[in-house]
C-alpha positions, 0 to 999 in steps of 0.5 A: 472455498465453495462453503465461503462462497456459500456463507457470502451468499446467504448473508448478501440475501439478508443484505438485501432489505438494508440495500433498499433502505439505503437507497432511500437515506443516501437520496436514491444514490444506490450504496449497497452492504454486503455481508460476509459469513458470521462475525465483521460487524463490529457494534453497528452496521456501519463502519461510518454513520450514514448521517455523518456522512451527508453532513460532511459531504461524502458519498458511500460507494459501498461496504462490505462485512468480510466472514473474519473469525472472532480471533483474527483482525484485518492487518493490512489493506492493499489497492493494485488495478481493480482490486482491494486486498484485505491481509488478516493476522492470520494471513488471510488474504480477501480480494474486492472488486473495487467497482462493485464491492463484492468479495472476487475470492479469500483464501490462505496465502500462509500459515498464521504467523508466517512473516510476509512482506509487501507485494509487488504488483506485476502483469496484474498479478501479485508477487509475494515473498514468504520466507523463502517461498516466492508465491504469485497470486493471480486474481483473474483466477483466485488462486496461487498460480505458482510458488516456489523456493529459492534455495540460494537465498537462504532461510529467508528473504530480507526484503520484498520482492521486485520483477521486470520481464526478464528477473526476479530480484531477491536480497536474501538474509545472508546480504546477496542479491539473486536475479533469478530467471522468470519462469525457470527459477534459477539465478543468472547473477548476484550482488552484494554492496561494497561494504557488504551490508545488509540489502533492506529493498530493491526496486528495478525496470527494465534496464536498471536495478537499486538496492538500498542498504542498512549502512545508508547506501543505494546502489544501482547496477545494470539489470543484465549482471552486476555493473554498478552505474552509481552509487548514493551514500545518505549517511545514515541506515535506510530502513523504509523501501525504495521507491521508484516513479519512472526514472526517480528514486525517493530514499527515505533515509533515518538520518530524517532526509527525504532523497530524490535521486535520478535512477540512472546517475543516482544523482539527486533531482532536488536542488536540496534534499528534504528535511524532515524532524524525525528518523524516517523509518516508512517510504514516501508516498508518490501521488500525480504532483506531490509527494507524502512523507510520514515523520513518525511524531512529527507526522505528515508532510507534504512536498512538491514533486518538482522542486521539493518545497514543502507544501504543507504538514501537519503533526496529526496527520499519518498518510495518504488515503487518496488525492481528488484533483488538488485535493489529499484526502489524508489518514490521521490518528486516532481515525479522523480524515482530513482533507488538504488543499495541496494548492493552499496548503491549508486544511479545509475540513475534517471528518472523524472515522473513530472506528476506522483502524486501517486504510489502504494508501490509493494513488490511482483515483479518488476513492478511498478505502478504510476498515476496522479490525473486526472487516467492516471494509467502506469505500468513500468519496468526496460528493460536489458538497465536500469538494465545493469548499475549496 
């Protein structure tokens, strides 16, 4: 840890000079470029040209190199409070402040080739499933503060993990659910579907749990013991995880139905249930009015919150990067940015990000978040240039 703080350190002094230079180019706005250890920058300085950006109306809040060795590449980004999380294929994980750019802590949350699955953010702590190993990452600190294995739920796990302030819940590979205690570790109940099929997510609050299954059905139980308050059946294996906002449920469901289903009746809160043109294998995204729902070939679309009406779609467009008032700013591949009216449903420009491989899905603010394999990491934003064109 001390010689990656002493690595960062050295390349920032050389940084310096650039940082200067970029207050000139970007008109006296302060975007600084942190450098990491040796390796992450990729053919040029830039993850973005600078130039490119101006033209288009986007403002550099900040970029930083991350030390990623030549043998490794950024696999997955994450944003939860005041951090961005950088995942390696060799499950390294980085943690970036978001205001300021710098790099909080890096360390080695498992052994290279070690699945993990997505965290869940909790208590502004991180709870990740490794195995059958619950770790909690707390960035307040930089470390794993606690890691365990659950022994009752087998080799592995089959799916994320989700809390509330009295359990953790966890489907194990042998098609249980474990409500284990919080700070005790040990299980107060389990469930199982009724046709015993395998638990592919779990969401939960305080008063209610869901499990989603690869048989097509989700089934809600109380979060004291396994009482079922309802039952949905899609009618088709649902792959892609759960996904709760407040009293809602969205099931993204292969049979190419999006659901939005009331937690507390399971009961759907759409007075038809969205179709899509594919087999729906990743989650929904919920921003503040609407809903994002990737469609593999048939890309991404846009629905109302409320009355789930199509907004837009478009077959390029791949996800969510941010939403600035009634703006999206949407990810397309091969490395382009978007930007969607969500009122008009009409594209109003477009940017392209060639060398941007990753980005990480941001529902809290405007500011979006993108890097390429080798850990070039930007953070951007729409300027009053780019948001006048509505």
């Amino acid at each position: 840890m001390n010689l990656l703080r002493f690595m960062m350190q050295s390349r920032l002094q050389r940084g310096l000079l650039l940082s200067a230079v970029l207050f000139v180019l970007f008109g006296g706005t302060f975007c600084p470029v942190a450098f990491g250890a040796a390796g992450g920058t990729g053919d040029g300085v830039f993850l973005v040209e600078p130039g490119l950006l101006r033209h288009a109306g986007l403002e550099m809040g900040w970029q930083i190199n991350l030390p990623i060795k030549s043998s490794e590449k950024v696999d997955r980004m994450y944003v939860f409070g005041g951090f961005v999380y950088v995942l390696t294929d060799s499950n390294y994980i980085f943690c970036i402040d978001r205001v300021k750019g710098s790099v909080r802590f890096g360390l080695q949350l498992a052994a290279k080739g070690l699945p993990i699955y997505p965290p869940q953010h909790y208590d502004d702590k991180l709870l990740f499933v490794i195995g059958n190993r619950l770790s909690i990452l707390n960035p307040a600190v930089g470390a794993i503060t606690d890691s365990r294995q659950i022994g009752v739920m087998g080799r592995s796990a089959a799916c994320a993990a989700v809390r509330n302030s009295e359990h953790i819940f966890i489907a194990g590979a042998q098609r249980k659910l474990h409500a284990i205690v919080v700070g005790e570790y040990w299980q107060r109940f389990q469930a199982t579907a009724d046709d015993n099929s395998l638990i592919t997510s779990v969401v939960a609050d305080e008063k209610l749990v869901a499990f989603a299954t690869d048989s097509g059905s989700v089934v809600i139980i109380s979060s004291q013991g396994p009482v079922k308050r309802g039952q949905f059946d899609a009618g088709g294996a649902i792959s892609a995880p759960l996904v709760r906002d407040r009293r809602w449920l969205y099931v993204s469901a292969e049979n190419t139905k999006l659901y939005k289903l009331d937690m507390r009746t399971g009961r759907s809160g759409w007075q038809e249930d969205f179709q899509t043109g594919a087999s729906l294998t990743e989650s929904a995204i919920v921003g503040k009015m609407v809903v994002y729902q990737y469609a593999g070939p048939e890309g991404l679309y846009a629905i109302d919150k409320d009355s789930g009406e199509q907004i837009w779609h478009e077959k390029g467009a791949h996800s969510l990067l941010s939403e600035d008032g009634g703006l999206a700013n949407v990810f397309a591949r091969p490395g382009k940015l978007m930007v969607m009216d969500n009122i008009s449903g009409k594209e109003l420009f477009s940017v392209n990000l060639a060398a941007v491989t990753h980005h990480a899905v941001n529902t809290a603010d405007e500011n979006m978040y993108l890097s390429d394999d080798a850990g070039r990491v930007m953070n951007l934003r729409l300027g009053q240039k780019a948001r006048s064109r509505e």
